[in-house]
C-alpha positions in Angstrom: -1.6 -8.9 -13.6 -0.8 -8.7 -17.4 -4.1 -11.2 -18.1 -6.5 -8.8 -15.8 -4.8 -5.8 -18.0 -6.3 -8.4 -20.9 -9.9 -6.8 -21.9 -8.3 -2.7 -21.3 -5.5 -4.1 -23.7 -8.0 -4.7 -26.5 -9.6 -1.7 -26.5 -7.6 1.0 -25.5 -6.1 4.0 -27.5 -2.3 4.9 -27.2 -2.4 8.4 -28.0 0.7 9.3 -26.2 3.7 7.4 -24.7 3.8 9.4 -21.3 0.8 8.7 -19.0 -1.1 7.4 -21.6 -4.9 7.2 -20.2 -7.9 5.1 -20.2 -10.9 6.3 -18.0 -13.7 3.8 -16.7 -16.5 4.8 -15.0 -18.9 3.7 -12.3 -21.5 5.1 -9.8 -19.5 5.9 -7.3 -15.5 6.1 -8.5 -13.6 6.6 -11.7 -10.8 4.2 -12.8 -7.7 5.3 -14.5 -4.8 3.1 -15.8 -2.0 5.4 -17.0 0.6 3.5 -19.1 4.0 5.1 -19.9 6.5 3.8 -22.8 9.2 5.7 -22.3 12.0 7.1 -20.0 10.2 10.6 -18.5 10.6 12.9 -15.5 9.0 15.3 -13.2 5.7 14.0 -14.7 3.1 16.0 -12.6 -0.6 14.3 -11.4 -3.2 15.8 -9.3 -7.1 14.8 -8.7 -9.4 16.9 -7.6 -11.3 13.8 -5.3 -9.0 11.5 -3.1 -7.6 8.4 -4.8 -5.9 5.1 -4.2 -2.8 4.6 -6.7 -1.7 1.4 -7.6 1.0 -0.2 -9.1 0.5 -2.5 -11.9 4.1 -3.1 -13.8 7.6 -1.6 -14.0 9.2 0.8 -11.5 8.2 4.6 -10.8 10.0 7.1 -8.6 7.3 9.0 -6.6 7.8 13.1 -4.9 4.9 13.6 -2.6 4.6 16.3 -0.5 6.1 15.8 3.3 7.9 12.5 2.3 11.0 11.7 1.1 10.8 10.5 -2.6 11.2 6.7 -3.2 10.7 4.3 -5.4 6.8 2.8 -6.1 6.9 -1.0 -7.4 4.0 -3.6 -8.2 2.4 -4.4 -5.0 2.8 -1.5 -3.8 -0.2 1.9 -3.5 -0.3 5.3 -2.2 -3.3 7.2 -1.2 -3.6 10.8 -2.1 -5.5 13.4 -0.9 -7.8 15.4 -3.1 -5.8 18.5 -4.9 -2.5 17.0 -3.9 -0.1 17.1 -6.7 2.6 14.1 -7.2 6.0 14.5 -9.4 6.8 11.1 -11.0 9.9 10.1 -12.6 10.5 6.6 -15.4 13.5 5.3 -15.0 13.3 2.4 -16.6 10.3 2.7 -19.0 10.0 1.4 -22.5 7.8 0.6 -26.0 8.4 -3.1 -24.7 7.9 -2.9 -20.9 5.9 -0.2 -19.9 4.8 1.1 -16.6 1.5 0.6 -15.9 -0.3 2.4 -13.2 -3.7 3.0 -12.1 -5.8 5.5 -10.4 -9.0 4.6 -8.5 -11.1 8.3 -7.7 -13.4 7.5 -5.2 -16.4 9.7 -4.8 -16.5 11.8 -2.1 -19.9 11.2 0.0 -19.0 7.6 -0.8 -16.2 7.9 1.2 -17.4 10.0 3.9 -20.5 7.4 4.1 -18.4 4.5 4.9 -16.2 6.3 7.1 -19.1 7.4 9.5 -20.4 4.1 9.5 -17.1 2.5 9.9 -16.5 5.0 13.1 -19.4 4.0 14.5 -19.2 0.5 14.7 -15.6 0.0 14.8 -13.3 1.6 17.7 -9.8 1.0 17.9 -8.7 1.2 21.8 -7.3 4.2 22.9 -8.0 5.8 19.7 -10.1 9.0 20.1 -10.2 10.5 16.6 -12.0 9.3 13.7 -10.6 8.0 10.5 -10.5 9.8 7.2 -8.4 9.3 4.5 -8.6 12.5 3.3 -5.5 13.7 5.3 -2.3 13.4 4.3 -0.5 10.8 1.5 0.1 7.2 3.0 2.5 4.8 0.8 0.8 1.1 1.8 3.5 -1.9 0.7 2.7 -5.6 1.1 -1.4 -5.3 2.2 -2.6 -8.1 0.8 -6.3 -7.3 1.2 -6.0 -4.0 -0.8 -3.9 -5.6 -3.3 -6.8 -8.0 -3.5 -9.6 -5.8 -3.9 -7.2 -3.7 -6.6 -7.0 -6.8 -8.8 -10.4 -7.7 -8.4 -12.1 -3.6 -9.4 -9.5 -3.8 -12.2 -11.5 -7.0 -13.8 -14.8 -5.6 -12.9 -14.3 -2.2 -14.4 -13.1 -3.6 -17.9 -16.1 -6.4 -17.6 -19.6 -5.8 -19.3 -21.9 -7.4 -17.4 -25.4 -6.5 -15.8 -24.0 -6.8 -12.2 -21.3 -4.4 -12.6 -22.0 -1.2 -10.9 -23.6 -3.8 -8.1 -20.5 -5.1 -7.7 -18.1 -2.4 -7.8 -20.4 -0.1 -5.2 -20.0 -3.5 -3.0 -16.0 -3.5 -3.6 -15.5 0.0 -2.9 -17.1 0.4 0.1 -14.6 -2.7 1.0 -11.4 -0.8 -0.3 -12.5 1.9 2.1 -12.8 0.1 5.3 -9.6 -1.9 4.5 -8.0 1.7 3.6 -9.3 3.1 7.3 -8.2 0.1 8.9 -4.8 1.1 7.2 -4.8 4.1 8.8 -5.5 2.2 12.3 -2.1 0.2 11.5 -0.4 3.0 10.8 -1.4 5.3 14.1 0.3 1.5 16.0 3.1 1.2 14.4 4.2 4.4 14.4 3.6 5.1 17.5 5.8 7.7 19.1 3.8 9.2 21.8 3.0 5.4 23.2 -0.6 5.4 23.4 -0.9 2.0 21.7 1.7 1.2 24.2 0.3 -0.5 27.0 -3.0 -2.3 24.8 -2.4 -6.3 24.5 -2.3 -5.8 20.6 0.7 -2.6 20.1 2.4 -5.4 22.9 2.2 -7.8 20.5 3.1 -5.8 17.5 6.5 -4.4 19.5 6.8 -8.0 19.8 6.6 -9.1 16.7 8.4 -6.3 15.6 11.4 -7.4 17.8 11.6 -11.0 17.5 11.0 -10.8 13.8 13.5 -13.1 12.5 12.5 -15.8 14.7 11.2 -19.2 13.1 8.8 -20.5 16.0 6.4 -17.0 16.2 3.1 -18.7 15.8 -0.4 -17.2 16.2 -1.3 -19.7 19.5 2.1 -18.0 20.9 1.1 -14.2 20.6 -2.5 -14.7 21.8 -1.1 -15.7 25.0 1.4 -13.2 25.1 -1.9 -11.0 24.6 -4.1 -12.9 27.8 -6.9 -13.8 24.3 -7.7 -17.2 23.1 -6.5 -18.1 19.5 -9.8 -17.1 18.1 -10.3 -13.9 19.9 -6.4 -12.6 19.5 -6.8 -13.4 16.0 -10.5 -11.8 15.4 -9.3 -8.1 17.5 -5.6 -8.5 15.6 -7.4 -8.2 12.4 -10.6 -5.8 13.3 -7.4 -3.2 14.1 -5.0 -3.3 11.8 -6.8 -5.2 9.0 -4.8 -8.4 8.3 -4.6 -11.8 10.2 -1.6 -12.2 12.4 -0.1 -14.4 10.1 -0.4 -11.8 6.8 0.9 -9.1 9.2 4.4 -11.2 10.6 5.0 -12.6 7.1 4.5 -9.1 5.2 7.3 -7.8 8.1 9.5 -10.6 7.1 9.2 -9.8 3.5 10.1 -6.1 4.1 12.9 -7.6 5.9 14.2 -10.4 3.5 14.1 -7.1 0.2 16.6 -5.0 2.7 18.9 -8.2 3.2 18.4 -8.4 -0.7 19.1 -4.7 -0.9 22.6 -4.6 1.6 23.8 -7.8 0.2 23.2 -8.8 -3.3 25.8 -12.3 -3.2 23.7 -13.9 -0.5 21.8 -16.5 -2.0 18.1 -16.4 -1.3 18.0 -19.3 0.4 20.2 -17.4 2.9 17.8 -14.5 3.2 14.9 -17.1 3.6 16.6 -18.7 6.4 17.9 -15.3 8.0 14.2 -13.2 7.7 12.8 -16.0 9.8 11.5 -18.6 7.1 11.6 -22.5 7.7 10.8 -23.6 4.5 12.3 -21.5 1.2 9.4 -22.6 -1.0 6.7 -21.4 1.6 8.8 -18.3 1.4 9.4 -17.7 -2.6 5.3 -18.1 -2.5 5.0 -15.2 0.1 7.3 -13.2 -1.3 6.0 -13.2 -5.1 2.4 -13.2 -3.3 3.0 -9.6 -1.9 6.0 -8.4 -4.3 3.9 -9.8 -7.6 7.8 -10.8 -8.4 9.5 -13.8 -7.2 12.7 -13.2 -4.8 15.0 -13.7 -7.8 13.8 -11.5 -9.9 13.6 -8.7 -7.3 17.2 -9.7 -6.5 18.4 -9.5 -10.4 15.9 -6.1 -10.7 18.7 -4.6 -8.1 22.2 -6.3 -10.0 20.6 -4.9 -13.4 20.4 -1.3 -12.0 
């Protein structure tokens, strides 16, 4: 992250050591990155559009209206709606390691464009109500896709080139479907009135979700636990909830290995490898710092230092 954060680095003004802010511009969205230096609380944000916030280094703790607070690390986003105000707090923010955060505005016919033509094309079984993401505030952790597409709008933005605004109306529109099909993940895996319960693919996810830890879940497996070939399971997996089967059982196990981490800071990581379901710890150090942007470690020595 720190050599896309390269070109804004060069040219930006620090005019104040508390949400410090640089503002790029395209057609269709607005780009923040807010950069604090030091320790602050009860910092208070609101947009007047809806936004996707991203973490880009160090630790926040986020108060959002109807959820609990909790902490908001690299990897990690939260989508606001418009004129909804969010109370941050710094905890570990300094001149040397500052939190870094940015703010994607997202116009709102742009939005409301893709969504229609998302809605129309794409139906999630069972699913009566359209998409919007103009509801209430979602915190997303471990979607590789988004995280993806954030990386990739933060080098466009800070890029002069004659394909930009080209390029950043075509990554948009992306980050919006992804978002909606984020919203389709959501409405499965939580839930509580069962109407994803008797569909092949909320089987599979209640499968997944309670068989987690073991090491011989493969995608050949669920897709005929679903009645699909490989290619269909694995095509209708990731049309409704936006990541392949493999993304979505390792991102579980990730969640997974940081709460082992969390309850019990002597086990070795090896040992939570091994008991969130991994066969190899290499493969699983490489997933972990994939979605985390930290590798198990220094997560685990993040917590001991606290």
């Amino acid at each position: 992250m720190a050599n896309l954060l390269d070109k804004h680095h060069q040219f930006r003004k620090l005019t104040t050591l508390v949400e410090n802010k640089t503002t790029y511009n395209s057609d269709y969205a607005e780009l923040n990155i807010y950069e604090t230096h030091t320790f602050a609380e009860k910092v208070a944000l609101k947009f007047s559009f809806p936004i996707i916030a991203s973490m880009l280094t160090g630790q926040k703790v986020m108060h959002l209206k109807g959820m609990p607070a909790f902490n908001f690390y690299p990897g990690e986003s939260v989508v606001m709606p418009a004129n909804q105000e969010m109370i941050i707090d710094f905890p570990i923010a300094t001149i040397d390691n500052p939190t870094q955060c940015l703010a994607l505005g997202i116009d709102h016919e742009k939005i409301n464009e893709v969504a229609n033509h998302f809605n129309e094309r794409i139906k999630i079984q069972n699913e009566e109500e359209d998409f919007s993401l103009n509801e209430i505030p979602s915190h997303l952790t471990n979607n590789v896709e988004v995280n993806y597409l954030v990386e990739r709008l933060i080098y466009t933005f800070t890029q002069n080139n004659k394909s930009k605004d080209i390029l950043l109306d075509l990554m948009i529109q992306e980050l919006i479907v992804r978002l909606l099909q984020t919203k389709a993940k959501y409405s499965i895996l939580n839930d509580k009135d069962g109407l994803f319960s008797d569909t092949r693919i909320g089987m599979v996810i209640k499968y997944i979700k309670n068989h987690l830890t073991e090491k011989n879940m493969s995608v050949e497996m669920l897709a005929k636990k679903a009645h699909m070939s490989s290619s269909h399971f694995h095509k209708k997996f990731k049309n409704t909830l936006g990541v392949s089967p493999i993304d979505y059982i390792n991102s579980e196990k990730i969640k997974f290995a940081k709460k082992l981490i969390k309850d019990n800071k002597n086990l070795f990581i090896s040992e939570v490898a091994y008991k969130a379901g991994f066969n190899n710890v290499s493969y699983f150090n490489r997933q972990f710092k994939k979605l985390e942007m930290i590798t198990p470690h220094q997560f685990k020595t993040s917590l001991i230092s606290k």
